[in-house]
VOPAGU-2260 file (C-alpha; in pm, 1 decimal, decimal comma):
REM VOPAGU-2260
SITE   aa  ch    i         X         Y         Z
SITE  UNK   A    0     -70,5     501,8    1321,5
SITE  UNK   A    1      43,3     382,0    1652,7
SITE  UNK   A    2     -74,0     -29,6    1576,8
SITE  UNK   A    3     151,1       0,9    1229,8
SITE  UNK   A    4     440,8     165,4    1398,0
SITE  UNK   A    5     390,3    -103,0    1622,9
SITE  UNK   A    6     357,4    -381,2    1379,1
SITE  UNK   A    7     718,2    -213,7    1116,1
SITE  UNK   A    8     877,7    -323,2    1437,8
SITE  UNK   A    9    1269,2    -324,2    1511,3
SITE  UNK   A   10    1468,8    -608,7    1661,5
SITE  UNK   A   11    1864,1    -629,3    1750,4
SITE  UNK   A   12    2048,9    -947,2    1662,7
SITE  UNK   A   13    2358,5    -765,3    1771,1
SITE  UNK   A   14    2632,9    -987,0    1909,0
SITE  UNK   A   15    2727,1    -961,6    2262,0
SITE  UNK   A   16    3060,8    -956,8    2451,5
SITE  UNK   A   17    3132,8    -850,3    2777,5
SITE  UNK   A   18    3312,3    -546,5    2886,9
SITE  UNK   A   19    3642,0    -468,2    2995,1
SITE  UNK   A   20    3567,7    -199,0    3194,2
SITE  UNK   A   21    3235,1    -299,2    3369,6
SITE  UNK   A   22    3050,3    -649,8    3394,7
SITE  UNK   A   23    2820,5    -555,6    3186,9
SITE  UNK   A   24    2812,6    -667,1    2805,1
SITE  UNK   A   25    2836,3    -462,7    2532,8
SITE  UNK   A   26    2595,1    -497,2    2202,3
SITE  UNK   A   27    2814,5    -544,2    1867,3
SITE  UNK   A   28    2608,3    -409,5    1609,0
SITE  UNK   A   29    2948,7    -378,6    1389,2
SITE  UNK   A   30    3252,8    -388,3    1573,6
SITE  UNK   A   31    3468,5    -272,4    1279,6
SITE  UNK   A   32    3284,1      66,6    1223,3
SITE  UNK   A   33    3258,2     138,3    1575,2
SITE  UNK   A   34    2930,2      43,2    1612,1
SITE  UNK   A   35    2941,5     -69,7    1996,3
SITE  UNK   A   36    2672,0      50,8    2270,0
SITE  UNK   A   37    2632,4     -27,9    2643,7
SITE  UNK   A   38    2269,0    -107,8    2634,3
SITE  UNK   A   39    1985,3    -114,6    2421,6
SITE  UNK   A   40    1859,7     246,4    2465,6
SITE  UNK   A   41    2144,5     347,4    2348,2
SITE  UNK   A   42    2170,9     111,1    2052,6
SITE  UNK   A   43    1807,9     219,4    1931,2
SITE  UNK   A   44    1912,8     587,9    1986,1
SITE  UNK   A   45    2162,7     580,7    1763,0
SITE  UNK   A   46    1953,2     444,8    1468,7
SITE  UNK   A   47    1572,6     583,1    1559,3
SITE  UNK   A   48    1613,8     865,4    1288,4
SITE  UNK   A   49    1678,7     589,0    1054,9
SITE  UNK   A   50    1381,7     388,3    1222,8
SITE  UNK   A   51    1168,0     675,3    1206,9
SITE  UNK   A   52    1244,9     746,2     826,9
SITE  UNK   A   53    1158,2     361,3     720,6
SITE  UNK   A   54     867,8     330,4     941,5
SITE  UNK   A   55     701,7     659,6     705,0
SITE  UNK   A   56     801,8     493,6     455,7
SITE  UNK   A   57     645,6     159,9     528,7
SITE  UNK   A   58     319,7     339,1     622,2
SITE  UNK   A   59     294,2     536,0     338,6
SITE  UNK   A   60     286,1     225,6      91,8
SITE  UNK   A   61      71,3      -1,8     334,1
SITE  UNK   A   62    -273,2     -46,7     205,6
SITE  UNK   A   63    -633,9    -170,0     375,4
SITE  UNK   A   64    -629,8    -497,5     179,7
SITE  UNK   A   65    -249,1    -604,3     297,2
SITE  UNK   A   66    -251,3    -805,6     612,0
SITE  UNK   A   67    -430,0    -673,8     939,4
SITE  UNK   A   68    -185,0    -580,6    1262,6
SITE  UNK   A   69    -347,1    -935,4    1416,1
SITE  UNK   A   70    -245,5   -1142,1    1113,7
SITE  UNK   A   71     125,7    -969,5    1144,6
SITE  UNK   A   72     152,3   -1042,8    1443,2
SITE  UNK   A   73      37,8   -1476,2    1338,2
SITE  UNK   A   74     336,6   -1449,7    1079,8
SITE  UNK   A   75     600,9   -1295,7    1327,4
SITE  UNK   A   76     804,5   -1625,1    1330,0
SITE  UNK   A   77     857,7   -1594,2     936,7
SITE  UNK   A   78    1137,8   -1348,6    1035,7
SITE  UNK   A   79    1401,9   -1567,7    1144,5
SITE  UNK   A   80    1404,9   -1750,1     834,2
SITE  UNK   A   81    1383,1   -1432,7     649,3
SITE  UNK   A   82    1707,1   -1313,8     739,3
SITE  UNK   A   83    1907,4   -1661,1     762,1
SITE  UNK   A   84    1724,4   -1816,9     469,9
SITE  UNK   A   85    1658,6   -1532,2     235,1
SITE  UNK   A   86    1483,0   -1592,8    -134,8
SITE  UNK   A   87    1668,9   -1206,4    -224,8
SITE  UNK   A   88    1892,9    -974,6     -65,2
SITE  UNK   A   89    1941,9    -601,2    -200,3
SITE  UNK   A   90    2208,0    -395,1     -66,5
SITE  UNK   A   91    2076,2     -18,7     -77,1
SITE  UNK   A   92    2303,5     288,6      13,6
SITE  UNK   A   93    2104,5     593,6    -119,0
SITE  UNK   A   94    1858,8     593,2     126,8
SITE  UNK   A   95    2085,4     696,5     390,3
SITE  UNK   A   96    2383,4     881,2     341,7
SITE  UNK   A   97    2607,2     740,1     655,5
SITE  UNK   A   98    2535,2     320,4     594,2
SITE  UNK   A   99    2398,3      50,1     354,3
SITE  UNK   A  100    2081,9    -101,8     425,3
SITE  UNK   A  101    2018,3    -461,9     363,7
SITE  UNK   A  102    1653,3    -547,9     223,8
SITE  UNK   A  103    1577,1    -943,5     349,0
SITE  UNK   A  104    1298,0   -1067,1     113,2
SITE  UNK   A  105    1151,2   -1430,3     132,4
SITE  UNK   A  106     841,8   -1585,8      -2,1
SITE  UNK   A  107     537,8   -1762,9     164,5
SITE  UNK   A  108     244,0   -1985,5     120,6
SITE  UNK   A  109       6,8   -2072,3     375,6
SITE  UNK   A  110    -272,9   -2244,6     196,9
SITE  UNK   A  111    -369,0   -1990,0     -90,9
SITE  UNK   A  112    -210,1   -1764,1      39,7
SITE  UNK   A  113     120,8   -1650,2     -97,4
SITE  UNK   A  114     358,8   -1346,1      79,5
SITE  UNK   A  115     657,5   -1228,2      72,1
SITE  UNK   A  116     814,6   -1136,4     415,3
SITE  UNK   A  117    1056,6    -840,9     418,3
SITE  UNK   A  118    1325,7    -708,6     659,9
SITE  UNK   A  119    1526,7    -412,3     643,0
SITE  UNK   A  120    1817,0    -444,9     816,7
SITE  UNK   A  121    2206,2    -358,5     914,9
SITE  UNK   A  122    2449,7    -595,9     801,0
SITE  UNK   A  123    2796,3    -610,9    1004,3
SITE  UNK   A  124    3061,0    -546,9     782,5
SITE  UNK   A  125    3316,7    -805,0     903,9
SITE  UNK   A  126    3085,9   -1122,3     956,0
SITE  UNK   A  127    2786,3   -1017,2     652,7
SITE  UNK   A  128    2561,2   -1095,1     958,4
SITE  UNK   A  129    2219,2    -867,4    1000,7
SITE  UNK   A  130    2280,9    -774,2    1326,1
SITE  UNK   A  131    2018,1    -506,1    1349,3
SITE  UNK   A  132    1675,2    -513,5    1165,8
SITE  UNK   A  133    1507,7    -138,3    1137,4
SITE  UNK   A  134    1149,9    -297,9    1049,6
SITE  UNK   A  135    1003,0    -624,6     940,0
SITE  UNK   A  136     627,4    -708,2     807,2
SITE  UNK   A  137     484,8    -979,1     573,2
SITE  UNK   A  138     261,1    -829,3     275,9
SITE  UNK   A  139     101,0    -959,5      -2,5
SITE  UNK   A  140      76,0    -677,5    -173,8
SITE  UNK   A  141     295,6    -672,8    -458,1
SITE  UNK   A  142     361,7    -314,4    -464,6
SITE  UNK   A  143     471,1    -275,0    -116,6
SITE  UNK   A  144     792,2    -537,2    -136,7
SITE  UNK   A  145     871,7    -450,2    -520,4
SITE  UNK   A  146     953,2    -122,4    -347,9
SITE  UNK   A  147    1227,0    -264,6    -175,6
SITE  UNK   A  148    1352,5    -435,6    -440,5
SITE  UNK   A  149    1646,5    -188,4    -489,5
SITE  UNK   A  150    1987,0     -37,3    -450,2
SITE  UNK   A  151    2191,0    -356,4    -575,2
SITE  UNK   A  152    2104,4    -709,1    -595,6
SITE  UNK   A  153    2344,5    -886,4    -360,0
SITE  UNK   A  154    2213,3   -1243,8    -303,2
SITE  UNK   A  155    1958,1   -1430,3    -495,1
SITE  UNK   A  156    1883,9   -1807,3    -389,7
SITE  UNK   A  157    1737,2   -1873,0    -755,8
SITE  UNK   A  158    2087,9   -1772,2    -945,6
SITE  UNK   A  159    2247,3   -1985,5    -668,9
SITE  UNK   A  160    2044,7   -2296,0    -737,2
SITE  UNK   A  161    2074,5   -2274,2   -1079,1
SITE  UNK   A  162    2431,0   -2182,5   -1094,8
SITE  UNK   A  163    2594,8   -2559,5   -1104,2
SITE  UNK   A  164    2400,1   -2617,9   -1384,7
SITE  UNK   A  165    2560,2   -2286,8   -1631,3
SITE  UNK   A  166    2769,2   -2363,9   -1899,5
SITE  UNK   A  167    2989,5   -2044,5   -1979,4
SITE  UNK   A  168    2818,6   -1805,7   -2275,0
SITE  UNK   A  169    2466,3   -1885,8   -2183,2
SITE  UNK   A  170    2205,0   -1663,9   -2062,6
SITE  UNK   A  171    2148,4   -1808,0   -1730,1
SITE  UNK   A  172    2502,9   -1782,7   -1631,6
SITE  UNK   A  173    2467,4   -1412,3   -1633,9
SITE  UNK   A  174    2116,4   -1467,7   -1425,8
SITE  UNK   A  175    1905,9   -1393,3   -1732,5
SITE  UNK   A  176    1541,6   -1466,9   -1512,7
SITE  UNK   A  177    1399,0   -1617,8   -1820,1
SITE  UNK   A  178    1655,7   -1886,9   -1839,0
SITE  UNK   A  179    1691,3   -1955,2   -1476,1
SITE  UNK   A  180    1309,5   -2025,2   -1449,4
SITE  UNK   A  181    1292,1   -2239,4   -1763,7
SITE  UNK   A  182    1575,9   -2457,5   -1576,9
SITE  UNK   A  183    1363,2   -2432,1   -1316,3
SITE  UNK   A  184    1063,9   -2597,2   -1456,8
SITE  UNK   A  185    1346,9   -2819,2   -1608,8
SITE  UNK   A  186    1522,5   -2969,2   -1265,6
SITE  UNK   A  187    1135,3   -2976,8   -1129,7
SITE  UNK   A  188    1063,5   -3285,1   -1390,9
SITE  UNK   A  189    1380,3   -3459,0   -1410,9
SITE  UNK   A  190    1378,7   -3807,4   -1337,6
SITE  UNK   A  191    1548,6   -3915,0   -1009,5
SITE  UNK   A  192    1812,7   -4157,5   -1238,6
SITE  UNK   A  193    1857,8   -3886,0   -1458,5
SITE  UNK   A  194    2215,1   -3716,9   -1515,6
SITE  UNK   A  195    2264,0   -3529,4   -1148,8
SITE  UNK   A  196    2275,3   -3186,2   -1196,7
SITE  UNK   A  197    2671,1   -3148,2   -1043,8
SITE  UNK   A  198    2768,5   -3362,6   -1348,6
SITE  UNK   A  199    2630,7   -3117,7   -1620,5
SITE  UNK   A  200    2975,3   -2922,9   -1718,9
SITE  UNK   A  201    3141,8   -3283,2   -1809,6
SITE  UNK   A  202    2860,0   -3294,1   -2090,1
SITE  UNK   A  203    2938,7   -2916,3   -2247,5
SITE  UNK   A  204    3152,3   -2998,3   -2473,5
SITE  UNK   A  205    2853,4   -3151,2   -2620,5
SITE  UNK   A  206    2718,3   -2792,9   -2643,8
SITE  UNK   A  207    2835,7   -2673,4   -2989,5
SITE  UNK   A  208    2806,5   -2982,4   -3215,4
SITE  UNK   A  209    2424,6   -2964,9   -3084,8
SITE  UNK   A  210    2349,4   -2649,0   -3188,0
SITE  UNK   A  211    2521,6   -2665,7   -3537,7
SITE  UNK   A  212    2452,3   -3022,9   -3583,1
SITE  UNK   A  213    2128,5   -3092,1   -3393,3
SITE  UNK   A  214    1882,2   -3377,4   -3552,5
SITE  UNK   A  215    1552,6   -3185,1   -3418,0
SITE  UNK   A  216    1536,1   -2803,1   -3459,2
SITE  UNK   A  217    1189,3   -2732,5   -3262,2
SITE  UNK   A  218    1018,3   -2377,5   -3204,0
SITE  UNK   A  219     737,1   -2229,6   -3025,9
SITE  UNK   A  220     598,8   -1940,5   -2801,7
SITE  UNK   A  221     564,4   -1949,5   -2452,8
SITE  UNK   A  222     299,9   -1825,7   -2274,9
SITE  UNK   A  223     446,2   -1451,7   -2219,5
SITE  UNK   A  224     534,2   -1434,7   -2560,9
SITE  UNK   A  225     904,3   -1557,3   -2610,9
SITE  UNK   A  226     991,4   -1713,9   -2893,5
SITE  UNK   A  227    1199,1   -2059,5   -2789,7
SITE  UNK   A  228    1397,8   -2286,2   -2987,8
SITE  UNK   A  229    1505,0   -2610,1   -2887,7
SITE  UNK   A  230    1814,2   -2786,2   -3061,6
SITE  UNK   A  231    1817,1   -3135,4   -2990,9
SITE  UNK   A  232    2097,2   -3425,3   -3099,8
SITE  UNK   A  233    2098,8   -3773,5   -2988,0
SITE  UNK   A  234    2490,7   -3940,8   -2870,9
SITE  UNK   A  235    2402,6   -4305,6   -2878,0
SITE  UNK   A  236    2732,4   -4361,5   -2895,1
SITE  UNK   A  237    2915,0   -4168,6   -2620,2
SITE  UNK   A  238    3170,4   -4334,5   -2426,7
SITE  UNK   A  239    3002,1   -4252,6   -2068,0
SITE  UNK   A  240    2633,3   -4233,9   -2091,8
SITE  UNK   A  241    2419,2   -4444,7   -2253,9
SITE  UNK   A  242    2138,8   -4307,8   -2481,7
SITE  UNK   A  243    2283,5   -4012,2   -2379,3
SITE  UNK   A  244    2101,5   -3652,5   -2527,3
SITE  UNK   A  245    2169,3   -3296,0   -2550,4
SITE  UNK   A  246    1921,1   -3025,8   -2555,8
SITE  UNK   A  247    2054,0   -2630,8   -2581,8
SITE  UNK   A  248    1766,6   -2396,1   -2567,3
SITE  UNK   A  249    1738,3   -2075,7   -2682,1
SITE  UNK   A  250    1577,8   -1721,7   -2750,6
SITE  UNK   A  251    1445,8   -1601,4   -3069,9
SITE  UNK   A  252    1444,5   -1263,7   -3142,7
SITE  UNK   A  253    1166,1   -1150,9   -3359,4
SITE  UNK   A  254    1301,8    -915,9   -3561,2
SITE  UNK   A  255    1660,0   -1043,4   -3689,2
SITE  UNK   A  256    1546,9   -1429,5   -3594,6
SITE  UNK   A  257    1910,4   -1423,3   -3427,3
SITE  UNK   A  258    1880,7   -1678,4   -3110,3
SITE  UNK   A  259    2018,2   -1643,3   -2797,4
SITE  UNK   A  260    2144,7   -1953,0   -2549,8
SITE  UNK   A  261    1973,7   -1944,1   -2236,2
SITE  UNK   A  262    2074,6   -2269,4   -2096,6
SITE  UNK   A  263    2169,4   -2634,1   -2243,3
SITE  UNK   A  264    2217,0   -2993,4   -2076,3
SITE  UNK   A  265    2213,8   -3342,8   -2116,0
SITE  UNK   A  266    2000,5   -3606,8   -2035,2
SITE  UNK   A  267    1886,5   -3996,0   -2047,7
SITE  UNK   A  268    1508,2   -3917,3   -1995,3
SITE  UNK   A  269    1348,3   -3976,8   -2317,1
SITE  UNK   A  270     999,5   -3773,9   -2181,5
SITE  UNK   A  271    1211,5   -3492,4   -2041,3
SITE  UNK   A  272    1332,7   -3486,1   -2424,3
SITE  UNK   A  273     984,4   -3524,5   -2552,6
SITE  UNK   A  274     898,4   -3189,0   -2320,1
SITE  UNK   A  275    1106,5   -3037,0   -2610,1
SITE  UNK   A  276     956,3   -3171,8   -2891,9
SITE  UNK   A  277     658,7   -2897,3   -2914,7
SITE  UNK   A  278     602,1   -2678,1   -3178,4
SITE  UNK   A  279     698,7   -2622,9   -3489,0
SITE  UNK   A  280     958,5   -2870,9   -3620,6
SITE  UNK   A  281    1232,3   -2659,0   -3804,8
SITE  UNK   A  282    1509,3   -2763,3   -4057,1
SITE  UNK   A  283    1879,6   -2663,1   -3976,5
SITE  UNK   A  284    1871,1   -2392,4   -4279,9
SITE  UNK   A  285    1604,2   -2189,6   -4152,6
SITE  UNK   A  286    1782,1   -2055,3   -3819,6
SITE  UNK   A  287    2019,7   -1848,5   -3737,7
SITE  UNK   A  288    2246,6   -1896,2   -3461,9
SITE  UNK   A  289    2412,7   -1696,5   -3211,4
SITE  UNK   A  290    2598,1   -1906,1   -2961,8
SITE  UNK   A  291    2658,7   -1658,3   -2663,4
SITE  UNK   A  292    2398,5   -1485,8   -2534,4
């Protein structure tokens, strides 16, 4: 038990300033709630109950297949960009009943190999800066970080990179994960000349007349099961673009065959189009539409 306490290790990233009173410097964990110590004893003091608590917790779910102390301590450096570069950030405050804890979650991939690194940590309240980090380990063990998945979803860099792209009443816009990894898989084939991604609200007014008046209706099932339907219309005539296309893509439920927008956009890339064009190819009359999601 020792080598995993060991490895669920703490680190401050408390500020420092110096004192007033004495030459030396205080640590800032979070100056606002009072959270100010003379030295690092009794910084980890204060917060070794909490510590102590996470570490049995971290222990507890750790398994004999998830990485070995040694090949922790290799992936070490992954914590920086953990906390300044994070892929998720949940903001948990039932675990403790006097402050929030932050869980830091990024993924990896060395080779084949694919982790997720996770820190839990104190976030300052006036700066949003994790200034105190009660453990940290890498696992690839899917069950160990979906348990700190929790509390309240506070940052996610997929919604973020996604966001621009959102035209208001689709799915995505509300971070609807099917959507945003579609558009994903979208922005990952687009051609370099294509319509940049910043541009994409100027083209929603295009939205509507697509999906009542689109010239290909196409439908079929992903791989997990979801029914999609693609409306596609052609504007060779805009007064901007030239060859100019509109795609809105939606959800079909199967019971009521109401659909459900998940994201739309435009484009000049006839094979991103033809990406589209799979299925079944539907007439007008046989779907039903629901704009908003």
């Amino acid at each position: 038990m020792k080598d995993t306490k060991r490895m669920a290790k703490t680190k401050t990233r408390a500020k420092k300033k110096p004192s007033t009173s004495s030459e030396k410097e205080l640590i800032l964990v979070d100056e606002a709630a009072g959270l100010i110590f003379e030295n690092e004893k009794d910084l980890f003091g204060y917060f070794q109950s909490a510590i102590d608590k996470l570490e049995e917790e971290y222990i507890a779910l750790r398994s004999a297949e998830d990485f070995t102390d040694e090949e922790q301590i290799e992936r070490e450096h992954y914590l920086e960009s953990t906390l300044d570069e994070p892929d998720e950030v949940w903001m948990d405050d039932k675990t403790f009943e006097d402050f929030a804890i932050y869980h830091f979650i990024k993924s990896f991939e060395e080779g084949v190999d694919a982790f997720k690194y996770v820190a839990v940590a104190y976030v300052s309240s006036e700066d949003e800066y994790p200034s105190f980090v009660f453990i940290h380990f890498p696992s690839k063990d899917s069950r160990v970080w979906q348990n700190y998945q929790r509390g309240e979803m506070v940052y996610d860099k997929t919604f973020e990179e996604v966001s621009a792209g959102s035209v208001e009443g689709d799915a995505m816009g509300e971070g609807d994960p099917l959507a945003m990894g579609l558009y994903q898989a979208m922005l990952k084939v687009r051609g370099e000349k294509d319509i940049p991604q910043e541009k994409f609200k100027d083209y929603a007014d295009l939205r509507e007349e697509t999906i009542e008046s689109a010239d290909e209706i196409w439908r079929k099932n992903d791989l997990d099961g979801n029914i999609l339907v693609s409306f596609i219309r052609e504007f060779p005539d805009h007064e901007t673009t030239k060859d100019l296309i509109y795609i809105a893509v939606t959800q079909e439920d199967e019971d009521s065959n109401v659909h459900s927008l998940l994201f739309s956009f435009p484009t000049t890339d006839k094979t991103l189009a033809d990406r589209y064009r799979q299925g079944e190819n539907l007439q007008a009359e046989e779907v039903s539409q629901e704009s908003a999601h």
